[in-house]
C-alpha angles and dihedrals in degrees: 000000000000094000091056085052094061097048090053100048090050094047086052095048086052097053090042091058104037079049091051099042090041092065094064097045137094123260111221135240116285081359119146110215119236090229139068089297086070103056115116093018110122116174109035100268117272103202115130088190087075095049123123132215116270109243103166128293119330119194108200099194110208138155151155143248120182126174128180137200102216115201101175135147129199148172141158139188099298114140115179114235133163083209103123077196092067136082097230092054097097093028113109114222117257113272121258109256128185134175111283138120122281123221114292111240124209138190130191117209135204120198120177146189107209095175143312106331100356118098125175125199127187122176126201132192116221100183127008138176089238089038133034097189126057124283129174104242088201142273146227150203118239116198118192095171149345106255091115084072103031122357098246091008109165083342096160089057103039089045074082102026138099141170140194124185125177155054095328157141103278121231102240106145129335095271105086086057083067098036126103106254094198114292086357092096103130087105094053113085087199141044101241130049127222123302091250102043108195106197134129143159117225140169107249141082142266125208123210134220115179132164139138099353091314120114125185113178119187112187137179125193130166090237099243131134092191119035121236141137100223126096091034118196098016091105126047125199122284110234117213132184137183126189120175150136122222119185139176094212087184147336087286107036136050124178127196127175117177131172121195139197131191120179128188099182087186136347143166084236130006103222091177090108104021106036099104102104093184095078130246117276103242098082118219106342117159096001120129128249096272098058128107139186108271105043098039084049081138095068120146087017129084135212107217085212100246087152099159105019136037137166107177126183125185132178124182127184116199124184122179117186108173115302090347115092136179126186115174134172136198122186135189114198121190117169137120136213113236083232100067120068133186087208132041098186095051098030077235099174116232118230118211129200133199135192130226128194120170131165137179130190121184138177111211111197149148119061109349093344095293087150130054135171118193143148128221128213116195130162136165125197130177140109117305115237117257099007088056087216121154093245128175139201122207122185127165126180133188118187150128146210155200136230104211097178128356089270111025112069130181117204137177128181139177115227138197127180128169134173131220140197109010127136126268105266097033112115092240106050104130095351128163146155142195158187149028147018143168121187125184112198128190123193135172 
């Protein structure tokens, strides 16, 4: 305990004084903040009437803590028998959970300005559900023009060009740029992300076209959460592609409309549902009594089990007109596992789809929007892999929060999932939890 303490003191008296240093220093060019500025920027912001002088590097240190009080119940259909005939025989019963705090998680940034037109970003996570001790995310290159090379070289293309090239969050669909990324949680208005959580870091690149509202994004990755050599061409590059338009139509209303697409046409693993390795936020929900922390991190989502092929489309509408937004998603999700077969004559492989809708409607309001109050509606629906059963997944949440500062936002949310449709003995027949969280994030 007192060397938890410690760590934790110390921990405290770092992010006092980043957050104390942060205020004071520059932000830097096409850069989102990490603070309530940055809340509804997607993409990170292409508008060279905004760019500075290069005047040497420039190392902008940020970062995040978040910490919850859960306060959750659940059950599900489990009946204890000693009946080897039943379906419950082999099913352990649901853990015990209580209201308490869950660990505080924690990342470091580095963003920094290596010279004119050429940004890096790393993240690290310092502590994470999944990790207690400090692992790099990933990073990434951004390029807005070419200058670094030859002063105006190639200038008329790359006024409406970007490129990112690294170890990064992949731009499938708009949601991940709402979404909590371990303790980075001051865009989300709530404290969950969405039941399917489509998110990955691969090794690849994304180029950019923007101009006048319009936006047309091409990507390639290798389709690998963790980098090797071994085991070469068992997995092929994951194709991505963005197309949108995003207007400010006036000083009241903005308008954005995205689709998405994201296409594994064969890998050793699929990460697209399953690659955030800091864990999901509802602890322990719906995990059985021999779970712990650190292995269920995935609590309260669900992989739909697309291991070795994936085609993913997403398209999210967003309309803000004054205090009054909407966000909404809809995903189509096509992909198979090479151990599943329609046939078992032929070996014919079966291919499985799912279906995500998701909306959010908030009301932003008080002195420059520091205060919000909002509900979520998500569901997911498809056939679970293995069983082959029509299942179906329902959440709903209703919240608010509070930015107390810029940089420092309490939130607290109501939330309802149940689950439908799945088979007696499996973990989540008739499952279902509730109730509330509150979430404090802090980030510089």
């Amino acid at each position: 305990m007192k060397h938890l303490m410690k760590k934790l003191t110390v921990l405290g008296l770092f992010f006092m004084f980043v957050v104390s240093y942060g205020q004071n220093k520059r932000s830097l060019n096409n850069f989102r903040e990490p603070s309530k500025e940055g809340i509804n920027v997607f993409e990170a912001p292409k508008d060279t009437s905004i760019v500075k002088p290069f005047d040497g590097v420039k190392v902008r240190v940020g970062g995040s803590s978040a910490l919850q009080f859960q306060a959750l119940d659940h059950e599900n259909g489990f009946v204890a028998t000693d009946d080897p005939a039943n379906p419950w025989y082999e099913m352990l019963p649901l853990i015990e959970i209580g209201d308490n705090f869950n660990l505080a998680t924690a990342n470091l940034d580095l963003d920094v300005a290596l010279a004119d037109g050429l940004r890096m970003h790393l993240r690290t996570y310092l502590s994470s559900r999944h990790h207690p001790e400090p692992y790099v995310k990933g990073g990434y290159l951004q390029i807005d023009n070419l200058n670094f090379i030859q002063e105006g070289m190639l200038g008329n293309l790359m006024k409406y060009v970007t490129v990112k090239i690294g170890h990064m969050e992949n731009n499938y669909g708009d949601q991940h740029f709402r979404r909590s990324d371990n303790s980075s949680a001051i865009y989300n208005p709530f404290v969950g992300n969405t039941i399917l959580d489509a998110f990955t870091t691969e090794v690849g690149g994304e180029l950019y076209y923007r101009n006048n509202g319009w936006i047309a994004m091409v990507g390639v990755s290798n389709g690998k959460l963790n980098q090797a050599v071994n085991n070469p061409e068992t997995t092929s590059p994951s194709l991505l592609g963005k197309l949108g338009y995003d207007k400010q139509v006036n000083e009241d209303l903005r308008v954005r409309l995205t689709g998405s697409i994201y296409n594994t046409a064969h890998a050793s693993r699929v990460y697209l549902y399953s690659a955030d390795r800091a864990g999901s936020r509802y602890y322990l929900v719906l995990e059985d009594e021999e779970a712990n922390t650190t292995s269920n991190f995935r609590s309260g989502r669900y992989d739909p089990g697309f291991r070795n092929e994936v085609t993913a489309i997403m398209i999210n509408p967003f309309v803000k007109y004054q205090g009054l937004e909407i966000f909404g998603l809809v995903e189509f999700t096509s992909g198979r596992a090479d151990s599943e077969f329609e046939d078992f004559i032929t070996f014919k492989q079966k291919k499985r789809d799912w279906t995500q809708l998701m909306v959010e409607v908030l009301y932003r309001f008080g002195s420059n929007e520091n205060f919000y109050l909002g509900g979520r509606y998500n569901t997911a629906s498809g056939e679970e892999a293995g069983s082959g059963l029509d299942v179906t997944i329902d959440r709903i949440n209703f919240g608010g929060g509070v930015f107390l500062t810029k940089n420092v936002l309490a939130k607290l949310e109501y939330v309802s999932q149940t689950y439908d449709g799945f088979a007696p003995g499996n973990i989540y027949n008739d499952g279902k939890f509730s109730g509330v969280v509150f979430e404090s994030v802090i980030s510089f």
